[in-house]
VOGU-3710 file (C-alpha; in Angstrom, 3 decimals, decimal comma):
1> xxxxxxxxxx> 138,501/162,976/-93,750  140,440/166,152/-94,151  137,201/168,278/-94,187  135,651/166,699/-91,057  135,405/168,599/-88,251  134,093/165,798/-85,682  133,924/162,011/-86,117  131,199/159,871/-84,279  131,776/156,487/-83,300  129,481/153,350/-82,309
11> xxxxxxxxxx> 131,595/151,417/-79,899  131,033/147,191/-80,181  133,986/144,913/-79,070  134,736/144,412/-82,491  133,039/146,221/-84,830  132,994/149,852/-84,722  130,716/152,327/-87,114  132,120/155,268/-87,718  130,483/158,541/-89,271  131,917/162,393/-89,708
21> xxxxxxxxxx> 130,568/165,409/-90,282  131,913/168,879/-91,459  131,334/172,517/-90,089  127,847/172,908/-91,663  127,083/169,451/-89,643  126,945/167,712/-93,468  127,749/163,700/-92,882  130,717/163,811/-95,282  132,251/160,576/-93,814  131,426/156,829/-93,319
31> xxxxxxxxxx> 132,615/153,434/-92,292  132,781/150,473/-90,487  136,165/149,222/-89,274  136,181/145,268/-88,139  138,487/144,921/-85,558  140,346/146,836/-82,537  143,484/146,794/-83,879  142,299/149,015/-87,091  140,254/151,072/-85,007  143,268/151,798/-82,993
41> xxxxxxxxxx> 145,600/152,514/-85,946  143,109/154,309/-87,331  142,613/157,037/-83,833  146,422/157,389/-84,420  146,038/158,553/-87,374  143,486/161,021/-86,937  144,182/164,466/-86,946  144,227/166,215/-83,481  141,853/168,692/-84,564  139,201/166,417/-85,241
51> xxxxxxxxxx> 136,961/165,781/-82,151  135,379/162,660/-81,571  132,005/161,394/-80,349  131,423/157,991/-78,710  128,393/156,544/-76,885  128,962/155,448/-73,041  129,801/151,419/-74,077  132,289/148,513/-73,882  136,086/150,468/-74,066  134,670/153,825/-74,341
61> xxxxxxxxxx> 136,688/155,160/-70,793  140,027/153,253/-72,927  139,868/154,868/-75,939  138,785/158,386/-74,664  141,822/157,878/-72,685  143,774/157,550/-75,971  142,066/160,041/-77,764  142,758/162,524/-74,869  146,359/161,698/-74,223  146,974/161,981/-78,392
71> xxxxxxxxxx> 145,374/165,451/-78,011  142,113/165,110/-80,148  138,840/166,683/-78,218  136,366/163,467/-76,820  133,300/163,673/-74,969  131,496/160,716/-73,906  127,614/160,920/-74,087  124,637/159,007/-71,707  123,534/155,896/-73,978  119,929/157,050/-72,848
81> xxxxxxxxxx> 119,878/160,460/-73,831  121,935/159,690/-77,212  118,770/157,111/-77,466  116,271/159,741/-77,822  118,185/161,360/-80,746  117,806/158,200/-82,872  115,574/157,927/-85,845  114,162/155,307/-87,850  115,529/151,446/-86,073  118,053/150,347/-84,379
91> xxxxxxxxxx> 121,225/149,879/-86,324  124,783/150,797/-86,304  124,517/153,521/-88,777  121,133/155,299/-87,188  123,229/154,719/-83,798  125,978/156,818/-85,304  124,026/159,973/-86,598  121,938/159,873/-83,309  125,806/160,312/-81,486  126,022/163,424/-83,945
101> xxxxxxxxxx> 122,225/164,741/-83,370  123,653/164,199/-79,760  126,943/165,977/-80,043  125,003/169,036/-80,969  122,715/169,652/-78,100  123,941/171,583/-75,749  121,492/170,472/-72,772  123,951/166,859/-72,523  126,631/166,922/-70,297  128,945/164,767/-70,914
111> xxxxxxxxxx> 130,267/161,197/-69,444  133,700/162,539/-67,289  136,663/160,524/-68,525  137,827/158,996/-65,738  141,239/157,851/-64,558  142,240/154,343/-63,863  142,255/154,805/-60,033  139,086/155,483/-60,344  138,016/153,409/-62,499  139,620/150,820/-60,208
121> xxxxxxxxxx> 137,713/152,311/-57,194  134,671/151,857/-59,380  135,384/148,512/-59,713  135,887/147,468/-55,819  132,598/149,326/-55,496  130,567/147,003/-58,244  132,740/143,993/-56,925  131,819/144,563/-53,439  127,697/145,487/-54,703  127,381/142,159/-56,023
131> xxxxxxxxxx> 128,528/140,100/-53,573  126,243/141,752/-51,189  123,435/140,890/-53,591  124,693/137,580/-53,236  125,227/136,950/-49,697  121,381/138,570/-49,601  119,772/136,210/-52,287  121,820/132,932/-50,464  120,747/133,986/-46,964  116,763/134,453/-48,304
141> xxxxxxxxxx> 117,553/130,909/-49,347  118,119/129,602/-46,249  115,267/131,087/-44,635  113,426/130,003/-47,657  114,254/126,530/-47,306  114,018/125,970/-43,354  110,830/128,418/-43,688  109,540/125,195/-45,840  110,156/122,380/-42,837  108,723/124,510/-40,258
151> xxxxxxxxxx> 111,551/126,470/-39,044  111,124/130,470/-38,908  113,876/132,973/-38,017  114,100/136,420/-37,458  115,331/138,806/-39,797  119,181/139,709/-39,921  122,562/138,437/-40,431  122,693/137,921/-36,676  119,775/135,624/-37,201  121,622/133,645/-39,555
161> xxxxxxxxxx> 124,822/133,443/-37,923  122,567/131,849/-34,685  120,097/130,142/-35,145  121,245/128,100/-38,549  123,782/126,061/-36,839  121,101/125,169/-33,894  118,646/124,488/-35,901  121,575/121,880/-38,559  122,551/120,680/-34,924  119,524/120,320/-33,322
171> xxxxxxxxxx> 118,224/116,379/-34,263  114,581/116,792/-33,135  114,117/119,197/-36,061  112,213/117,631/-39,356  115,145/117,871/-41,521  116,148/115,457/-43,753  119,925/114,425/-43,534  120,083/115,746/-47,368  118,910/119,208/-46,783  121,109/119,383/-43,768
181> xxxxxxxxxx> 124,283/118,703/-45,989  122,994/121,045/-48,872  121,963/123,956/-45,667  125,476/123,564/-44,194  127,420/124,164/-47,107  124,652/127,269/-47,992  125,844/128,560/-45,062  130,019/128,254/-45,703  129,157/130,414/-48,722  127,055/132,592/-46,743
191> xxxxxxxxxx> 129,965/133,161/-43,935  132,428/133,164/-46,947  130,659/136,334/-48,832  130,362/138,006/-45,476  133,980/138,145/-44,511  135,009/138,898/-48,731  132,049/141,946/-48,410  134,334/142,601/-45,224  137,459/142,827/-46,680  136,713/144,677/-49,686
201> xxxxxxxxxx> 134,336/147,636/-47,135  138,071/148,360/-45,418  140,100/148,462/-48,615  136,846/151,219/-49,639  137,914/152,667/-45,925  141,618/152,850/-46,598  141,152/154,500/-49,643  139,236/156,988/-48,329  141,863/157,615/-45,627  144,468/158,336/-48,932
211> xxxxxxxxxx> 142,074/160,372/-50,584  141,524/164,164/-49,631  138,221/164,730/-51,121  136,821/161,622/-49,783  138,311/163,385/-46,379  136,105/166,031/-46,835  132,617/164,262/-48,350  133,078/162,258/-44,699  132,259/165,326/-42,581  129,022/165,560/-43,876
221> xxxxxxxxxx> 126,355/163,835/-41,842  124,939/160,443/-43,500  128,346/160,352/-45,705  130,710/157,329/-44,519  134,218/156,107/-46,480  131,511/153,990/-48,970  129,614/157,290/-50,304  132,490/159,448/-50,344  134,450/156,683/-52,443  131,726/156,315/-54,699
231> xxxxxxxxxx> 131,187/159,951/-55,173  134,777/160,299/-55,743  135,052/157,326/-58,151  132,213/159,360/-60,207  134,743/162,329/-60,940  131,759/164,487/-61,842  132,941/167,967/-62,266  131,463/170,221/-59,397  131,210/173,468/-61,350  128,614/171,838/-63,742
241> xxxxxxxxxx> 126,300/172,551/-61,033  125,332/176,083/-59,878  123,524/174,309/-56,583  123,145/171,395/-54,005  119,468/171,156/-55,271  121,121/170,656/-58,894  123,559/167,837/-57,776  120,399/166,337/-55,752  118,702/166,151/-59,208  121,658/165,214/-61,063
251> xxxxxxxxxx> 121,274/161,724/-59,360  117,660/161,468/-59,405  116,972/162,386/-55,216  114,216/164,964/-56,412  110,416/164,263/-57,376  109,597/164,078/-61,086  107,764/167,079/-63,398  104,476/166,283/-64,825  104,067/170,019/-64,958  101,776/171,976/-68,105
261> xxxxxxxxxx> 101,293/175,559/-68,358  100,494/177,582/-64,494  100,288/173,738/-62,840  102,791/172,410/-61,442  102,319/168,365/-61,186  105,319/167,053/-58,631  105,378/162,797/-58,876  107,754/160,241/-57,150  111,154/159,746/-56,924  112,216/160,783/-60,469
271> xxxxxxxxxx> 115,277/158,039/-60,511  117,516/159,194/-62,911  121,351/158,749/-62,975  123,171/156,413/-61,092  121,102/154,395/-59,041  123,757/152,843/-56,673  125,192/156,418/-55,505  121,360/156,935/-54,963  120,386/154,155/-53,435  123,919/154,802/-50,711
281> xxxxxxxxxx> 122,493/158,568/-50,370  119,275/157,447/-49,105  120,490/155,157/-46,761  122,693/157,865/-45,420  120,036/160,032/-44,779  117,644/156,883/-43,141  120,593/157,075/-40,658  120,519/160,334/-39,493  116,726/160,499/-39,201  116,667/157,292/-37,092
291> xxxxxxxxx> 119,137/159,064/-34,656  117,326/162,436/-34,711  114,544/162,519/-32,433  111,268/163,657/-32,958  111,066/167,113/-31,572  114,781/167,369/-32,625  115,935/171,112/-34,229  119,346/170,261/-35,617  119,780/171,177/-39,120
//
């Protein structure tokens, strides 16, 4: 241990692989530790010069946090580019030397270790994602099931909110008594989803009031309090990129390469990063195009 220069661990919620390497990059250390409260006496006992290597996982914001505030060096690395470093299958061990093979290539940024206000921004934002995919997936059920006695509706919550409760109310209407009961408490949960979605968009509002960068993200056209919390939860480090175009590509908004000697081969959508700050980018910019007219010159 005294030799090693970095140490490489392979995060599991109780079992946790550990390999080091020297300054040649020679695996001099290994071992497998089988429980958190020896992995955690064992970080405090690790020299501060040592720097350590850990795959984005389950804890791996925690104990970078530790690491960092004990004064060792951490970086966090993408599980999918650590993932192309692996040889041979899928194990522990091969997981661990990929992390090193990893560690070494200078193309991977790493994972920003982020605080716990924004890790607790991050969380309102996945909270508040999957009820919305929930109060989606119950109101396609509704239309699903009315859609099956005859009864269409148009699209939107509006639609929902009316013509539901006319059509539970309404007794000419081919619906048994049964599906009536099952439709009106569908729709409780429905309503319910809608005002907790509700709640938790203008606690994402007020903390974008608190927040000065968020302040700032806002005055861009297309960016509301929801992107500019999200972006802000992300703590990406803006001097990694020496462009706009770079950040664009950072989270995927730029077409894929299938490009091979003097042609150059642009595709789709390449997709990569984080999907949900993607996904709230695009629907930013729908926004301004469908208030832009057609013959419109505004930048």
């Amino acid at each position: 241990m005294e030799l090693c220069t970095t140490i490489c661990v392979d995060l599991a919620k109780q079992v946790f692989q550990l390999a080091g390497e020297d300054a040649t990059g020679r695996v001099i250390y290994e071992d497998r530790i089988k429980s958190r409260q020896a992995f955690h006496d064992f970080l405090l006992k690790l020299p501060t010069t040592v720097a350590v290597l850990m795959e984005c996982g389950p804890g791996a914001q925690a104990w970078a946090r530790l690491l960092q505030a004990k004064g060792n060096p951490v970086r966090i690395l993408p599980a999918q580019r650590v993932a192309e470093h692996r040889s041979g299958a899928k194990n522990d061990r091969n997981d661990c030397y990929a992390i090193l093979r990893a560690g070494r290539d200078t193309s991977i940024a790493s994972i920003p270790i982020k605080s716990t206000t924004a890790l607790a921004i991050q969380a309102l934002h996945r909270i508040r994602r999957g009820n919305i995919k929930r109060h989606t997936a119950l109101g396609n059920q509704i239309r699903g099931l009315l859609l099956e006695h005859g009864v269409s509706m148009p699209q939107g919550d509006a639609a929902i909110n009316k013509h539901v409760p006319q059509a539970l109310e309404d007794a000419s209407l081919p619906l048994p008594d049964l599906l009536r009961e099952l439709l009106d408490e569908l729709l409780m949960d429905w309503l319910s989803l809608g005002e907790r979605i509700t709640v938790l968009s203008r606690r994402l509002e007020a903390t974008a009031q608190e927040d000065k960068v968020a302040q700032r993200l806002i005055t861009i056209r297309g960016v509301g309090p929801i992107i500019a919390t999200a972006i802000v939860a992300k703590q990406t480090d803006p001097s990694r990129f020496a462009s706009g175009r770079m950040y664009s590509a950072f989270f995927g908004i730029v077409p894929d390469q299938h490009s091979s000697g003097n042609k150059i081969r642009l595709g789709k959508m390449s997709k990569r990063g984080d999907g949900y700050i993607r996904s709230l980018l695009i629907q930013g910019a729908h926004s301004v195009l469908s208030q832009l007219r057609p013959d419109s010159d505004q930048p």
